[in-house]
N, C-alpha and C positions, 0 to 999 in steps of 0.2 A: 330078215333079221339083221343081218350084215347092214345093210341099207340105213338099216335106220339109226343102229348103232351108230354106224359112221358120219349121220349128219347131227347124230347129239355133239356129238366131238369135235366136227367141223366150228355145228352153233357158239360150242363153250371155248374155241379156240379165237372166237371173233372177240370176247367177252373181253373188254380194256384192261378188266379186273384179271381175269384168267392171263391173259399177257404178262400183265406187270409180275405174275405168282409166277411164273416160269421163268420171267426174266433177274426177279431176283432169286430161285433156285438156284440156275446157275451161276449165278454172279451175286452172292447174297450184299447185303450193306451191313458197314460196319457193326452196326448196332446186334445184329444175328451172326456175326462171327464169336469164332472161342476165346479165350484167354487164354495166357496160360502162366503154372505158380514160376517165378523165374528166382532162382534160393541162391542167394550170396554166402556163400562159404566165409562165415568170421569177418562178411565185407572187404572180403579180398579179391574187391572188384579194380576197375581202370574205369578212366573214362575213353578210351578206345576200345575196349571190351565192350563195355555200353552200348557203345554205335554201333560197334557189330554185333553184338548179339538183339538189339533190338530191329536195325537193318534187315536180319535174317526172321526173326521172328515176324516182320510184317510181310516180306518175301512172299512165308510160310502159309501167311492170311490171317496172323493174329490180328485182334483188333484190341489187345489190352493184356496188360501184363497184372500179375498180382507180387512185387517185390517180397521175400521172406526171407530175413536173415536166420541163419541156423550155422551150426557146424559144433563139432568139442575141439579138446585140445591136440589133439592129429591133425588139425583141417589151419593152415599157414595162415596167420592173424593177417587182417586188414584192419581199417578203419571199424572202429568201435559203434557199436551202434548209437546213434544218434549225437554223436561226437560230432565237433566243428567239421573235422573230415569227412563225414560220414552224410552230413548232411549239406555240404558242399555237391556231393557225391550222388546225392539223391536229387539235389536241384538241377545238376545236369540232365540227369535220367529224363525228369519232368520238361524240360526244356528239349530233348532232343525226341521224346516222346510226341510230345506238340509238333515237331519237327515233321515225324511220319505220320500224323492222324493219329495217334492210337492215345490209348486212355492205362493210366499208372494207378494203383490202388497198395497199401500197404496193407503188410498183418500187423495185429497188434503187440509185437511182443518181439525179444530174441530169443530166440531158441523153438527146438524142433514142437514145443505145445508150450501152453499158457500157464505150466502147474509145471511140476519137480520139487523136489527133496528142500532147494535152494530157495525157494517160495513158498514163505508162511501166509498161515490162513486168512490173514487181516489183509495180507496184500494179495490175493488168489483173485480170480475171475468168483463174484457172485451171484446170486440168484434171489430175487426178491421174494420172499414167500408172505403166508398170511395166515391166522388165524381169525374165529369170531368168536363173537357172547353176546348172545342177546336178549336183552333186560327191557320186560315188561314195566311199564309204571314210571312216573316220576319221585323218584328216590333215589335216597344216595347208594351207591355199592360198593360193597368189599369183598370184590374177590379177584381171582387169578385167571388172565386170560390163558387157556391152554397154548402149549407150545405148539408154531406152527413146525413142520416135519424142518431137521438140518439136514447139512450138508456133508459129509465127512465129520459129524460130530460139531459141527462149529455152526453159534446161529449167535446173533449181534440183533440186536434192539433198535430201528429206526425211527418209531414214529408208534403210537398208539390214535387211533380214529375213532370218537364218536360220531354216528351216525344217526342223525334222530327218522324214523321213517314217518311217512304219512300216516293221519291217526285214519284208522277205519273202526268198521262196523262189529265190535268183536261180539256182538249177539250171534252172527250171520258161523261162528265157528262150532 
């Protein structure tokens, strides 16, 4: 049994395919390495911080940062999110990121989530939803399309869609 075992393993060790899977195991490529969230307190970064904290994070084996500003009024004011400075700030990053390989991504937003107190509903993250009504015949209608389900109470009117479907066989129902 040994025997045999040990030349399935041998066989699958010859395999180019099986090489390359064990040689990128140990040594993955970029693309299969982690990220990681890298959170600017109020943008009270440097651009010598930058380099060293991205320096070390590739050291580390990242292959890509996720930028998220956050912080409150304790956390010592930088550069304003998306302010001339701020975005000066961000071009470096993007440039010294290219610098080590590595790949830069932002969140969308400042602060610790996309919602708070500070954020009304008209400007909140949404959610497309939908209702139907479907009307037999060529004729006119008046009626009310059901409400598709809200969000927090709040639902805003995009677009109303008539859809004509294919005529079929309605004996066949």
């Amino acid at each position: 049994m040994f025997l045999i075992l040990s030349g399935v393993i041998l066989a699958a060790g010859s395999d180019p395919k099986t090489g390359e899977m064990a040689s990128n195991f140990l040594t993955p490529p970029d693309s299969a390495r982690p990220w990681a969230y890298w959170v600017w307190l109020n943008g009270n970064v440097t651009k010598e911080g930058i380099t060293r904290d991205l320096e070390e994070m590739k050291r580390q084996g990242m292959s890509g940062v996720l930028v998220f500003q956050a912080g409150d009024a304790n956390t010592p004011a930088g550069a304003q999110f998306f302010s001339p400075q701020w975005n000066d700030l961000f071009q470096y990053t993007l440039r010294e990121a290219a610098r080590l390989g590595m790949v830069v991504s932002i969140d969308l937003c400042d602060g610790w989530d996309s919602g708070g107190p500070w954020i009304t509903q008209d400007r909140a993250n949404k959610m497309l939803v939908y209702s139907e009504l479907q009307v037999d015949g060529v004729r006119n209608v008046d009626r009310l399309l059901p409400l598709p389900p809200a969000v927090d109470n709040y639902y805003h009117d995009v677009a109303v869609l008539a859809i004509r479907e294919k005529a079929t066989d309605r004996s066949l129902r």
